[in-house]
N, C-alpha and C positions, 0 to 999 in steps of 0.2 A: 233671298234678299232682292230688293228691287233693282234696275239696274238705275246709276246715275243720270239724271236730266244728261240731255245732251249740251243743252246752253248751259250747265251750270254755274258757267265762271264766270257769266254775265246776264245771267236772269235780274238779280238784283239792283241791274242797273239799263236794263236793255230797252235802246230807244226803239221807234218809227221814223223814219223818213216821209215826212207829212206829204211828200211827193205823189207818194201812193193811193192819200185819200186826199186827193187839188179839188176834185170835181167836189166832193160831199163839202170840201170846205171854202167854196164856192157858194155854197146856199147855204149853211149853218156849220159855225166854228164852234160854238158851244157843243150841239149834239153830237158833234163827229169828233171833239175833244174827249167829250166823256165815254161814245164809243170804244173809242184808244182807251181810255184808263180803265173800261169795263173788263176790254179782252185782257189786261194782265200787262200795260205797257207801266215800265218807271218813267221814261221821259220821250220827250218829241226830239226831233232836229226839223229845222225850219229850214225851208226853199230860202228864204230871203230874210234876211237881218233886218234892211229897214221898214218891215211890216211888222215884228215881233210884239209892238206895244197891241196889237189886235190881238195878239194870243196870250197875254203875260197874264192877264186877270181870271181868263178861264183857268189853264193851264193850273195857276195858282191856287184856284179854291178846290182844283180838284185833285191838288197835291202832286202834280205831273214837272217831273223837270223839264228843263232846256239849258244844254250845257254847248251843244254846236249850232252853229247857223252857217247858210249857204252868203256870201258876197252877189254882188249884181258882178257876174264871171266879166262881161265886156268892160267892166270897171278900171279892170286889170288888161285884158286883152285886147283891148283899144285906148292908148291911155290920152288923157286930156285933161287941161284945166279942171272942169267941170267934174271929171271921173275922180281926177286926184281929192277933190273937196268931200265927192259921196266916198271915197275910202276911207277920209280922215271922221268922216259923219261916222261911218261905221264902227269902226273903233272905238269913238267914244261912247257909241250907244253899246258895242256888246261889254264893255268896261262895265256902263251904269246897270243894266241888268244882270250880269256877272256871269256872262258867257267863258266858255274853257276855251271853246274855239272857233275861229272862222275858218271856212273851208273856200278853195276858188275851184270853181266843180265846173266848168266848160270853157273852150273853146271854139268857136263857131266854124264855121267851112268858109274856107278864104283867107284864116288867119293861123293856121297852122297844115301848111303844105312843103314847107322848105325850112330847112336846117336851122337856117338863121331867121325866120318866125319863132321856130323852138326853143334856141338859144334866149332868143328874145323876151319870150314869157318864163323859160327860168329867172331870167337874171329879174324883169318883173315882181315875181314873187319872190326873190329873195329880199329886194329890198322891203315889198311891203310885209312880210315876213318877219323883218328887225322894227318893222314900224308897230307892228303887233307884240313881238316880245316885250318892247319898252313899256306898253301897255299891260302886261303880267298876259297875254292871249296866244297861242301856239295856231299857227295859218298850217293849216291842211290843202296838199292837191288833190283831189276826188276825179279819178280819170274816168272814161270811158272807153273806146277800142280802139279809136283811131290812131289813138296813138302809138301802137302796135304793127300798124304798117308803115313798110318802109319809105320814106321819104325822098327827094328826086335823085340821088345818086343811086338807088336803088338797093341799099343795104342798110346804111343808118334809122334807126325808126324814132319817132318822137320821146315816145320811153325813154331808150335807152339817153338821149338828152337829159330827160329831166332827172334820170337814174342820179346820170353824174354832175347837173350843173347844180341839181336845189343843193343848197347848202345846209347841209342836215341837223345843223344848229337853229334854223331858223325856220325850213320847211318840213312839216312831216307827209305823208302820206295818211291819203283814208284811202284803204284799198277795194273796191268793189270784186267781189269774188265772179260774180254772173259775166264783168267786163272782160275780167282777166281772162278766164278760159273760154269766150267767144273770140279773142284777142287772139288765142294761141297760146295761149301761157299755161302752167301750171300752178292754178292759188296756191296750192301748198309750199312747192318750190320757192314760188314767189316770195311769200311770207318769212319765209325762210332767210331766201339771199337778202332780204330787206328788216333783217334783225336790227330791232331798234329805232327802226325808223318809220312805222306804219304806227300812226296813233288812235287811227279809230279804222274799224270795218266796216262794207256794209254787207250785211249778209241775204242774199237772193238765190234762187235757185233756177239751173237750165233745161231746158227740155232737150233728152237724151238725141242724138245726132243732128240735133241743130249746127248747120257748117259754119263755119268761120267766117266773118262777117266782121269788117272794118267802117263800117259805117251806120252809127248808131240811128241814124233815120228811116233803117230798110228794114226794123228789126219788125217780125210779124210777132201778132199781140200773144200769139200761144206760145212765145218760147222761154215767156216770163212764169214762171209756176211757182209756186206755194213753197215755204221749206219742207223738206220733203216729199215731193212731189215730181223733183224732177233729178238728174243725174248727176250730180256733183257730189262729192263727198265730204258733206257737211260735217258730220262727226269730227273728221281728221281732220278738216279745214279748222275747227270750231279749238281742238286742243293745238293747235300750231300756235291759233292767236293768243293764247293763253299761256303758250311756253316761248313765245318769243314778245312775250311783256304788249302785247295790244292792249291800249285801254279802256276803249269804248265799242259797242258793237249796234249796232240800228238794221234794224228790218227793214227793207226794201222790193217793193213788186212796182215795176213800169208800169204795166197794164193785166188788168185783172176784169171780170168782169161782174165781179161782185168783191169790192176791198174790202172792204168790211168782212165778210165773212174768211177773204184771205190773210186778216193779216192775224184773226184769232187761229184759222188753221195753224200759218207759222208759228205762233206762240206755243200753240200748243203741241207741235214737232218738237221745241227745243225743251219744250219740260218734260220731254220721253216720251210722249203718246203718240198714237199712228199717224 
């Protein structure tokens, strides 16, 4: 008997992180849409929410969903008049195309060094957190590594802030597997201590002894690898999300030097093939 897909518990729903392939849809959104829906994807997740009406008609005829989108992250992380209005924009446009979620997926260097930065963009994203709930919309944090290192008292780290201040009725988590154990962490563990409250993943894979590394700007392009391709324990990783109720999972590679043919490799890792 064959052995089980490895994705199996979310093939039939499993996006892209259109991050992957910026460049190809940079020169054509249509070609590099149907790419995606060639190699075997069900839906996209978008960089950016207020660009979506650019991809809603493609996406649509070629039957491809979109159920998350990225916020403009400084929206949040720098907040202003101006920012608060593109929030409330937001909202209403992922409402009118019927987005599941928005995610706040960065914070820039300068504005997350010190405790009470961190403090800061919890309590941030809690409030706009309740500003999406009201809207029927679940706001996701999409971290990276930096938050993983310790912060100026020398022991506290940004993580564990946001561990305890999102308020888990109104923020979830999308957890990046590749950030986490570059971070230090263990995604399994991870996923784990965070039952219940990780509502989407992004699933990427690491190049075996690549050191730990707290800052996502210094990452060299070869440590980004194919699912499968590199040392993480995707399998295990893949049933944790599964047994700790994750709902969505999106394929994600930083830098490749052919996306395209990486992100049909990844697909066709999780549907059991070499």
């Amino acid at each position: 008997m064959a052995a089980a897909p490895i994705g199996k518990h979310y093939l039939g729903t499993i996006g892209l992180q259109v991050w992957t392939v910026r460049n190809q849809l940079d020169h054509d959104i249509p070609g590099t849409l149907r790419a995606i829906k060639s190699a075997g994807y069900a839906q996209i997740e978008l960089m950016r929410t207020l660009n979506a009406r650019d991809f809603l008609p493609h996406a649509r005829e070629l039957g491809l969903g979109i159920s998350s989108a990225f916020i403009d992250w400084d929206a949040l992380a720098q907040p202003s008049p101006d920012h608060a209005a593109a929030l409330t924009e937001t909202v209403k446009l992922a409402r009118e195309i019927g987005l599941k979620y928005l995610v706040f997926g960065y914070i820039g260097k300068g504005s997350r060094e010190t405790i009470a930065q961190m403090k800061g963009h919890a309590a941030a994203a809690n409030a706009y957190g309740r500003q999406c709930r009201d809207a029927g919309i679940q706001l996701c944090y999409h971290h990276h590594s930096f938050e993983f290192a310790p912060l100026e008292d020398g022991r506290t780290t940004g993580w564990e802030i946001l561990v305890h201040d999102l308020d888990l009725d109104l923020v979830k988590f999308e957890l990046d597997v590749f950030w986490v154990a570059l971070g230090g962490l263990d995604p399994v563990k991870t996923l784990q201590d965070l039952r219940g409250r990780v509502a989407q993943v992004h699933l990427k894979d690491l190049a075996p002894g690549t050191p730990r590394n707290w800052d996502e700007g210094a990452m060299p392009p070869e440590a980004f690898k194919e699912l499968g391709r590199g040392g993480l324990d995707l399998k295990k990783i893949i049933e944790t999300c599964a047994t700790t109720k994750v709902e969505q999972c999106h394929v994600e590679q930083d830098q490749s030097p052919d996306p395209l043919a990486s992100i049909a490799t990844s697909l066709q890792y999780l549907r059991g093939g070499a």
